[in-house]
N, C-alpha and C positions, 0 to 999 in steps of 0.2 A: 245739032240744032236744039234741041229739047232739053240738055244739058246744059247750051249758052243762056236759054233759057230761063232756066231755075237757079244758074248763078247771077244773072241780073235780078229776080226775083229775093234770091238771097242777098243781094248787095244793096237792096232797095231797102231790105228792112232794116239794114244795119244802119243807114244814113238815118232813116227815120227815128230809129231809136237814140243814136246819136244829137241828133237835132230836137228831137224833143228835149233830151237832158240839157241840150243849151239852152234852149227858149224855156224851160223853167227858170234855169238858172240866172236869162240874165232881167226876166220879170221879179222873181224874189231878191235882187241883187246880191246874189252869191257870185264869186268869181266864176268864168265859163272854162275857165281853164282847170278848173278842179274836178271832174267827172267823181273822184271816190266819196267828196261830204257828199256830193245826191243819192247812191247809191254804195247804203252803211249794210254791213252783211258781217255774218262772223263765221265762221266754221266750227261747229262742236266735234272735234277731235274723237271724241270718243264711239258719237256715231256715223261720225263721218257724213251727218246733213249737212246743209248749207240753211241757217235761220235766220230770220229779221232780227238785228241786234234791237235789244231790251232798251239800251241805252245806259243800263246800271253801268256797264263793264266801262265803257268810253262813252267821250261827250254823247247825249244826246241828239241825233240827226234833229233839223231844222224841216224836215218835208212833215206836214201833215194833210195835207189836203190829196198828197199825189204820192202814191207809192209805184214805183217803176216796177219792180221784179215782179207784181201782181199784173200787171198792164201789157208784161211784156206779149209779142207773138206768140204762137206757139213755136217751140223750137229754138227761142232765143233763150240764151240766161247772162245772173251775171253770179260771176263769187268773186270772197274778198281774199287774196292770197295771204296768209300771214308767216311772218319772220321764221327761218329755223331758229333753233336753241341757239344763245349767244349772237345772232345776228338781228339788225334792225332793219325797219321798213316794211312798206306794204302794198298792195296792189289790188287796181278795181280791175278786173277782167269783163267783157261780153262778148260771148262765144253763140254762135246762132249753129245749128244742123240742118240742113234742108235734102232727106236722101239720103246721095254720098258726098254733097257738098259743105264742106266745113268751114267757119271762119271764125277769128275769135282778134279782137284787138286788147291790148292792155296797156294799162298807166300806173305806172308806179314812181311811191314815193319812197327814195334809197338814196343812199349818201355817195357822193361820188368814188366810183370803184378807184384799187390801190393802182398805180403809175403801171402802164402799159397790158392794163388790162379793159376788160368791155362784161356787160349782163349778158347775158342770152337765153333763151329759154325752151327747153322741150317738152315735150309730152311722154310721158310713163305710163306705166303700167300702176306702179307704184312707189313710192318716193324712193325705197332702196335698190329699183331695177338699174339695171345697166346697161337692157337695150330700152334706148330712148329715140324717139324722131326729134329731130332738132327743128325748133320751128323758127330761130333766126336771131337777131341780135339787136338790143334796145339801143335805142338811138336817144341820146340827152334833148328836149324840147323845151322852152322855156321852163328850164327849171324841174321837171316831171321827166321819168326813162317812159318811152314809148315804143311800142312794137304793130305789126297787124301780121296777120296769118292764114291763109287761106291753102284752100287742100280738096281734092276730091279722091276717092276714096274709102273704105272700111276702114274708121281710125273706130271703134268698139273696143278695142283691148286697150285705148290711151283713156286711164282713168285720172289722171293728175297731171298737175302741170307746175315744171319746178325752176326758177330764176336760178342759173348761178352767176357766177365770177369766174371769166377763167381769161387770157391772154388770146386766145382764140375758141372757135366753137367746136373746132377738133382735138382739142388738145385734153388729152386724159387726168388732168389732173382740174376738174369742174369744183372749186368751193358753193356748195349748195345755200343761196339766201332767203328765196321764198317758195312756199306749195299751198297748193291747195287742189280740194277734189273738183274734176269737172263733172 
């Protein structure tokens, strides 16, 4: 009971976080179907933070009055998953913790996979591991790949999270498209 709990608890702030990014979105009239222009994040590679993009590197975000990753819960975030080497595309993740309950949705923007293939996406340890938890398979939505992901459990040792290509989500031979650190 205390468990069902704290997943309703956690599933409330996701909506809400959700729905705020809409009702900005569609007071500023930016498309609502775009969750990544609201929330512009970049990953410095080198140290492995997650920072509020400058705006020098790509267009400048249009939010000035509301910045989300400041506002969010505690225990919510969001990062921006970016391309491996030679591949295109990117992704707005938000992932909340509450405990041992986990949830994380993502919207990515990626070109439709090669014939008889699908995205899918797991959780690592780190981008070259090979034990990964599979967290399920994106699904094409007006135009955006979409997923959501929910878990209970000690996921501490999953430090990133990687989009590939593959024919199925068992299938060993995973072309890797996007990462990033959670």
């Amino acid at each position: 009971m205390k468990n069902r709990k704290r997943f309703i608890l956690f599933a409330a702030i996701i909506v809400v976080v959700i729905a705020a990014a809409t009702i900005y979105m569609y007071f500023s009239g930016k498309d609502t179907r775009d969750l990544a222009s609201v929330v512009n994040f970049k990953n410095d590679n080198a140290s492995g933070e997650l920072q509020k993009s400058t705006g020098q590197e790509e267009e400048k975000s249009e939010l000035s009055d509301l910045d989300l990753p400041e506002n969010l819960p505690e225990g919510v975030n969001t990062i921006k998953l970016k391309p491996v080497e030679g591949k295109e595309g990117q992704a707005t993740v938000i992932s909340a913790v509450d405990g041992n309950n986990f949830a994380l949705a993502i919207e990515a923007s990626l070109p439709d996979p090669d014939e008889g293939q699908s995205y899918f996406a797991f959780l690592a340890g780190d981008l070259e591991s090979e034990q990964r938890l599979a967290a399920g398979k994106l699904e094409k939505k007006e135009g955006k790949f979409v997923m959501s992901f929910n878990s209970t459990g000690n996921l501490s040792l999953y430090k990133v999270l990687i989009v590939t290509q593959a024919k199925n989500i068992d299938d060993k031979l995973q072309i890797k498209v996007l990462y990033g650190n959670l």
